[in-house]
LUMSELUM-626965 format. One line per 4 residues: number of its first residue (from 1); for each residue x, y, z of N, C-alpha, C. Coordinates in steps of 0.05 Angstrom, whole numbers, plus 5000, padded with zeros to 4 digits. Example, Ala and Ser with C-alpha at 12.3 -4.5 7.8 and 13.67 -1.06 7.14 Angstrom:
<bamars>
1 = 5264,4886,5156,5246,4910,5156,5264,4934,5156 | 5257,4955,5142,5273,4979,5143,5258,5001,5157 $
</bamars>
This chain:
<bamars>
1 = 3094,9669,8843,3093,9696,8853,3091,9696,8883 | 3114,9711,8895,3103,9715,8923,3095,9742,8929 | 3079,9737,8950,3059,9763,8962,3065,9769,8990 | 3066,9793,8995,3064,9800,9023,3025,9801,9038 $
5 = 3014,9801,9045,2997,9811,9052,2990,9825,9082 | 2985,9852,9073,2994,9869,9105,3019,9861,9111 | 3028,9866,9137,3045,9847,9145,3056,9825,9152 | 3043,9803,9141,3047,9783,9135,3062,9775,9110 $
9 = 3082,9764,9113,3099,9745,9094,3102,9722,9099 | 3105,9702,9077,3108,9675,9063,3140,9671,9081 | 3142,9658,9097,3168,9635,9106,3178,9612,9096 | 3194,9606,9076,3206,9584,9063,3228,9580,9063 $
13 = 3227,9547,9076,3257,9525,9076,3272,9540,9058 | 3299,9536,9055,3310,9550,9038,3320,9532,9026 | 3311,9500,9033,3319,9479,9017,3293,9465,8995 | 3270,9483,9003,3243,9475,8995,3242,9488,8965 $
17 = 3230,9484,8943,3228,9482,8914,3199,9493,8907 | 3201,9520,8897,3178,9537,8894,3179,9543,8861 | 3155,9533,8849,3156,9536,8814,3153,9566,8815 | 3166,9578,8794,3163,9605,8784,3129,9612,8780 $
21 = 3120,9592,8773,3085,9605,8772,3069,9588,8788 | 3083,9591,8815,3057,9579,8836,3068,9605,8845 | 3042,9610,8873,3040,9639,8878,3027,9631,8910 | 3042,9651,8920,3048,9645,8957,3042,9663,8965 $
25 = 3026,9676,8988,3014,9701,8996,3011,9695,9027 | 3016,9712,9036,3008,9720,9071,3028,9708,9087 | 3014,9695,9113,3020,9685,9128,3026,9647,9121 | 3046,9642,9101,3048,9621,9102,3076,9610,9109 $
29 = 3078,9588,9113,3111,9568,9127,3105,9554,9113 | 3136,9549,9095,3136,9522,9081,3159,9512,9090 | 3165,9482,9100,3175,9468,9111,3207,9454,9092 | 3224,9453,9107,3248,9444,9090,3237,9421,9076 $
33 = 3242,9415,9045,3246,9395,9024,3212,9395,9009 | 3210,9413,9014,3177,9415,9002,3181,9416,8976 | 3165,9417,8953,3161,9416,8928,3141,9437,8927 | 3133,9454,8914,3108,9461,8909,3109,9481,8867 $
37 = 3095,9456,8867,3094,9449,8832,3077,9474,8812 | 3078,9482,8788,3071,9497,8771,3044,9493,8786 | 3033,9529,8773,3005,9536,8790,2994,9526,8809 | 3006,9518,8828,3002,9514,8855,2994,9550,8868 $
41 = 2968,9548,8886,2964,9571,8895,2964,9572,8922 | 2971,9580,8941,2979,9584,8978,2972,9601,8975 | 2949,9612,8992,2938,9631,9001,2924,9638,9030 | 2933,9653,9045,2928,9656,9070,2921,9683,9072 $
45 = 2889,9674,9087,2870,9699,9084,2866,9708,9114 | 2874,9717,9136,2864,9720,9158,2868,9693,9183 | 2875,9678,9169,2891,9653,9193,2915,9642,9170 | 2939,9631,9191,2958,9626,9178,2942,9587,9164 $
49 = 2978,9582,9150,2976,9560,9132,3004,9553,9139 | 3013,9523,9151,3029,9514,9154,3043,9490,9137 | 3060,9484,9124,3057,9456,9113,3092,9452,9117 | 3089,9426,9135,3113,9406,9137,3131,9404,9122 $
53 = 3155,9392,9128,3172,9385,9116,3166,9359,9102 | 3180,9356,9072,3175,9339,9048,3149,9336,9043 | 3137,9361,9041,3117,9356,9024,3111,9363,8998 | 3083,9357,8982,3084,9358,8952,3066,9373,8952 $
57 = 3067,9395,8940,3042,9408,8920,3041,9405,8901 | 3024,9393,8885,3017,9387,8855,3003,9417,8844 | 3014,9404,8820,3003,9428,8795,2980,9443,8805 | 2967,9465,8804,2942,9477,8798,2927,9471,8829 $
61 = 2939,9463,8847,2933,9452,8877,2929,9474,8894 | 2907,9483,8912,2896,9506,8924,2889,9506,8955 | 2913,9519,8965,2917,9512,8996,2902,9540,9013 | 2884,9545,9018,2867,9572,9030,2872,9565,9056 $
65 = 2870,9589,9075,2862,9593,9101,2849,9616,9100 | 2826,9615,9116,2810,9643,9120,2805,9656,9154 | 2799,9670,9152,2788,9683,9185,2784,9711,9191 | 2758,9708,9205,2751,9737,9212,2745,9734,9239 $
69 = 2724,9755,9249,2723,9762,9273,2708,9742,9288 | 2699,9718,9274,2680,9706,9295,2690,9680,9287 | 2702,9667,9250,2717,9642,9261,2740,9642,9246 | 2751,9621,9255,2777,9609,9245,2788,9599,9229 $
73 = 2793,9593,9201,2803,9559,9189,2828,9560,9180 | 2851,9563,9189,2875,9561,9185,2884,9527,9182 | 2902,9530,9154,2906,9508,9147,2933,9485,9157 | 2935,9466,9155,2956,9452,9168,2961,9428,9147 $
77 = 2988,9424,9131,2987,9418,9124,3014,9390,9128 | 3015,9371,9144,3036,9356,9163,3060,9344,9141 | 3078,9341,9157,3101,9324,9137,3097,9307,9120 | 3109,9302,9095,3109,9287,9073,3071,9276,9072 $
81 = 3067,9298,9062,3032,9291,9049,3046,9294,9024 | 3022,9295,9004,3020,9298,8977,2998,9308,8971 | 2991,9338,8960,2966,9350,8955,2964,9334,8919 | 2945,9330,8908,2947,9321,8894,2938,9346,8859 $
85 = 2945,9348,8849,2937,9362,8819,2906,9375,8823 | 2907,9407,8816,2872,9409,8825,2859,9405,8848 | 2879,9398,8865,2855,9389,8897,2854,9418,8903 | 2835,9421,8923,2831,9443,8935,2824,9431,8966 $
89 = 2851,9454,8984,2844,9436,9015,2839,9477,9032 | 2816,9476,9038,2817,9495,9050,2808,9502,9081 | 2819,9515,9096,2824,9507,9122,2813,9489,9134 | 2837,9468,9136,2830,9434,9141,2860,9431,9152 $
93 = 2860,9414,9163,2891,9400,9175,2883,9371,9169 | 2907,9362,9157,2914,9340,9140,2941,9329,9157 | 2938,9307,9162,2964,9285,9173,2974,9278,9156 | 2995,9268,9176,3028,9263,9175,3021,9241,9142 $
97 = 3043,9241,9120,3035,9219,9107,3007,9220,9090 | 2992,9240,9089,2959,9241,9075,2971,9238,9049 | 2946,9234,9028,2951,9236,9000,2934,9245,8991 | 2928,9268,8978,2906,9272,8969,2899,9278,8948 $
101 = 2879,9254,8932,2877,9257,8903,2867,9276,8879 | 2872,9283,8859,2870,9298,8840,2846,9314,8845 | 2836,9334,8852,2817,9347,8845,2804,9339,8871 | 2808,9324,8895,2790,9318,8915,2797,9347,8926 $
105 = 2766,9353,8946,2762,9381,8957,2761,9376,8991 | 2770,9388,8998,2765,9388,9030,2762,9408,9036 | 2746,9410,9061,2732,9445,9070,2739,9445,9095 | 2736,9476,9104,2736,9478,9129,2728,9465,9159 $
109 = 2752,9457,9176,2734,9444,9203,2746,9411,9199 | 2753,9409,9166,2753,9379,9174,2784,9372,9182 | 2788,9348,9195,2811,9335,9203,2819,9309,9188 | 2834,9300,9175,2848,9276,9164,2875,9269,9184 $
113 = 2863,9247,9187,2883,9238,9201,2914,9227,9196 | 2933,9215,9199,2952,9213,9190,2959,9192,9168 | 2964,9194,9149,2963,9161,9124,2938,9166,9116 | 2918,9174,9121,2895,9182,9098,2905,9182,9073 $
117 = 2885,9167,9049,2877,9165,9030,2862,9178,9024 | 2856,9208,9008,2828,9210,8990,2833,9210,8964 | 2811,9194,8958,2812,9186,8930,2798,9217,8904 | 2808,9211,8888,2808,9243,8864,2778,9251,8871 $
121 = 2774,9267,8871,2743,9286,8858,2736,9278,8891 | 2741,9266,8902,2724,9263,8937,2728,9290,8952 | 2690,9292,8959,2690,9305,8981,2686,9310,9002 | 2699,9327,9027,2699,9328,9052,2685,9353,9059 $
125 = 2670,9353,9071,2648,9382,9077,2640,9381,9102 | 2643,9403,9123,2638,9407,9147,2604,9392,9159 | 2606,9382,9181,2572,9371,9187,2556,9392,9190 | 2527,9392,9176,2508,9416,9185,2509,9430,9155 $
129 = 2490,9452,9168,2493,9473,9129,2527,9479,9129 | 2526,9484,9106,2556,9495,9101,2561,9523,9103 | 2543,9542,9093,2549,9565,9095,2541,9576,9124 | 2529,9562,9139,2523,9561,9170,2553,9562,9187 $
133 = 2563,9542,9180,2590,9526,9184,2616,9543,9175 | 2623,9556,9152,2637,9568,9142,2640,9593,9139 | 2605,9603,9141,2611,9633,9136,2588,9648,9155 | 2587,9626,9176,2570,9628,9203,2544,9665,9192 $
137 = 2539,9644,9178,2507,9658,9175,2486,9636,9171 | 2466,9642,9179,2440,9625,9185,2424,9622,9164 | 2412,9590,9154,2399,9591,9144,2378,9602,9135 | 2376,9609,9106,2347,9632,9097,2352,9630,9065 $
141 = 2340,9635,9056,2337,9636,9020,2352,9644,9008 | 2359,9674,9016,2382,9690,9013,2405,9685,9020 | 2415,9656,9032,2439,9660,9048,2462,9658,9035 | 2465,9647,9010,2477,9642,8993,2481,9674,8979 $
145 = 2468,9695,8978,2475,9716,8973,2487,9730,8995 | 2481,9724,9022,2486,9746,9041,2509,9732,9047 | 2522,9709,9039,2551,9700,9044,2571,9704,9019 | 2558,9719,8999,2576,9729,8979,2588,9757,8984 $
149 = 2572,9771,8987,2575,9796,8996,2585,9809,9018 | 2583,9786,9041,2606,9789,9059,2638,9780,9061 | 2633,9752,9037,2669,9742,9029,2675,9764,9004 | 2661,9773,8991,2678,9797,8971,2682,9821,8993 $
153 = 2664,9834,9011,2689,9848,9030,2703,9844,9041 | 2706,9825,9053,2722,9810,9066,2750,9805,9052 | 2745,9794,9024,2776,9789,8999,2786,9813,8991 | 2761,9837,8990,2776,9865,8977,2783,9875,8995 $
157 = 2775,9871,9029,2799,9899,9048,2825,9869,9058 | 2827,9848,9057,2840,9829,9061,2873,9830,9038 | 2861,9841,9011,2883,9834,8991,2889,9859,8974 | 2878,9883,8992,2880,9910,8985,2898,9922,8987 $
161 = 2927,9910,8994,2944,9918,9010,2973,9898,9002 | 2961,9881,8990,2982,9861,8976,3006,9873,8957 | 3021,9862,8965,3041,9873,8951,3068,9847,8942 | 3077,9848,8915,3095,9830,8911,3129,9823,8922 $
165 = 3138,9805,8928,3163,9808,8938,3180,9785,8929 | 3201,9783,8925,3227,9780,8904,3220,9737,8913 | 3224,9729,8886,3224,9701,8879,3240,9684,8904 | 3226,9663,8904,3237,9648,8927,3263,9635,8911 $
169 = 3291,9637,8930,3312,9613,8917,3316,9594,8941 | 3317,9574,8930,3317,9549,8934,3344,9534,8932 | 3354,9519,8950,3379,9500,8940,3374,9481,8943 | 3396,9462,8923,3391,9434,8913,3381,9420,8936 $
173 = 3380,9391,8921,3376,9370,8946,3398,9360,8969 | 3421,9357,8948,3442,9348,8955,3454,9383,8981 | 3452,9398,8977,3456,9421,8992,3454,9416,9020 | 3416,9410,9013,3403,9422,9037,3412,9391,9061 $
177 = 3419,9368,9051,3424,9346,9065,3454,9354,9082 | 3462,9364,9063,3491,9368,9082,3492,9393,9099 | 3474,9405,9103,3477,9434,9114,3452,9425,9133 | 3427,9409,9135,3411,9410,9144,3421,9407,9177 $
181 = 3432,9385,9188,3435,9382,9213,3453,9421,9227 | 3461,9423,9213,3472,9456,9215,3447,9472,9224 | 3436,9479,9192,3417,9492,9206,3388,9486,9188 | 3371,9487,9199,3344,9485,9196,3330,9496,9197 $
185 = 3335,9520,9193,3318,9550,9197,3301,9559,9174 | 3280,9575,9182,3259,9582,9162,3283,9602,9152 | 3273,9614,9108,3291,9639,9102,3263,9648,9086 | 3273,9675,9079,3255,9685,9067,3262,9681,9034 $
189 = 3250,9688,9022,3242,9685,8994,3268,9699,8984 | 3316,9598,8836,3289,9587,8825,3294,9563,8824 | 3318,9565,8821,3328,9529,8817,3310,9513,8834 | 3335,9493,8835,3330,9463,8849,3311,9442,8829 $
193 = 3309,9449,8808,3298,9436,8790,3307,9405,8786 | 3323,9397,8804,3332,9375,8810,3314,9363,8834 | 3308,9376,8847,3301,9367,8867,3266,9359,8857 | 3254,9370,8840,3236,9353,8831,3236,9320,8827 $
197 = 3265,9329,8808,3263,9295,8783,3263,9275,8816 | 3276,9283,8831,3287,9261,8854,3264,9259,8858 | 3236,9276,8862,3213,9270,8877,3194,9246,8855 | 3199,9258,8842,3183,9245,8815,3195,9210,8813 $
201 = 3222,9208,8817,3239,9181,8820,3230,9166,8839 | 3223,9182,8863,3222,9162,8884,3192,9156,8887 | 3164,9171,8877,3140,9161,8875,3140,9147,8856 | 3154,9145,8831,3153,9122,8817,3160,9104,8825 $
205 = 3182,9099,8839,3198,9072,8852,3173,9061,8871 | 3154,9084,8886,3135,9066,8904,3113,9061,8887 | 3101,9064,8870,3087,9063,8852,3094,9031,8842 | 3121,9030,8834,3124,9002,8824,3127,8978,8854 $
209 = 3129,8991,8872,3132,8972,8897,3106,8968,8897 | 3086,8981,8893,3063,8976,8911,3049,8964,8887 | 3057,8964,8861,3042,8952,8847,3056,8910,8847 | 3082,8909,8855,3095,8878,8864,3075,8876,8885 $
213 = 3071,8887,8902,3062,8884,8934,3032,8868,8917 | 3018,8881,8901,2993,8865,8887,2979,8852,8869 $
</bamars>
């Protein structure tokens, strides 16, 4: 599903590969030859979300950016990463080459550098309290309530206004290679279902390199 939010719309390669039930909202750029796989969610809440060219979104994978009046966490997501099944990366910038495993979480503030490894279920959490850090309110008993109540108004006048807009198409692989030096321009919003298997071919092929390599 794509979303407008306010005026903000979703920017996608027109060579990049969007599953019918992953769902794109706001201010996001997706980069020529991207993948982004069944229930994959992109969501950009008040700072944008960028992600490179050839990259992977895995299944059920949850890309947030947030921001209000006092901070920032807009997400960055660099060329040929790999979000991995279940991860959740929310405003974090991730390098060139990252991989990030099944269900690993990253939070706001943090940085991965380029070729990073995180391994599944690993987590990354800003230094200091978190809800200090993320939802810049101050430690106290309550704070864990008084940071609910300000991200539910914050999501209801943020997505109050959302509105759906027409399926992303996508062209093949073989397309976008011969047209690419032409042009390389962002397009706006099913195929290319090819352009998966190729993705899926060539992590297997390194999969079996790296398993000779040891």
């Amino acid at each position: 599903m794509m979303l407008s939010s306010g005026t903000k719309k979703p920017k996608i390669h027109a060579s990049a590969y969007v599953a019918p039930t992953a769902t794109i909202s706001g201010d996001v750029t997706i980069g020529a030859g991207c993948a982004i796989l069944h229930g994959a969610v992109i969501v950009a809440e008040g700072a944008p979300i960028a992600i490179g060219t050839d990259a992977v979104v895995m299944e059920h994978a949850v890309i947030k950016a947030s921001g209000g009046s006092a901070l920032q966490f807009p997400a960055t997501i660099a060329d040929r990463c790999i979000i991995g099944p279940h991860a959740y990366v929310v405003g974090a910038t991730v390098g060139k080459g990252a991989v990030i495993g099944s269900g690993a979480r990253i939070y706001n503030g943090i940085t991965l550098p380029p070729n990073t490894r995180i391994e599944p279920n690993a987590v990354r959490t800003p230094k200091g309290d978190f809800l200090e850090a993320v939802f810049n309110i101050e430690q106290s008993p309550d704070a864990g309530a008084k940071a609910a109540q300000t991200y539910a108004q914050f999501l209801r006048k943020t997505h109050a206004q959302d509105t759906p807009l027409a399926a992303h198409v996508g062209s093949a692989p073989n397309a976008r290679r011969a047209s690419q030096a032409k042009d390389d321009t962002l397009t706006a919003p099913v195929e290319a279902d090819s352009m998966v298997d190729a993705m899926m071919q060539e992590l297997q092929e390194m999969e079996l390199r790296r398993k000779k390599r040891s």
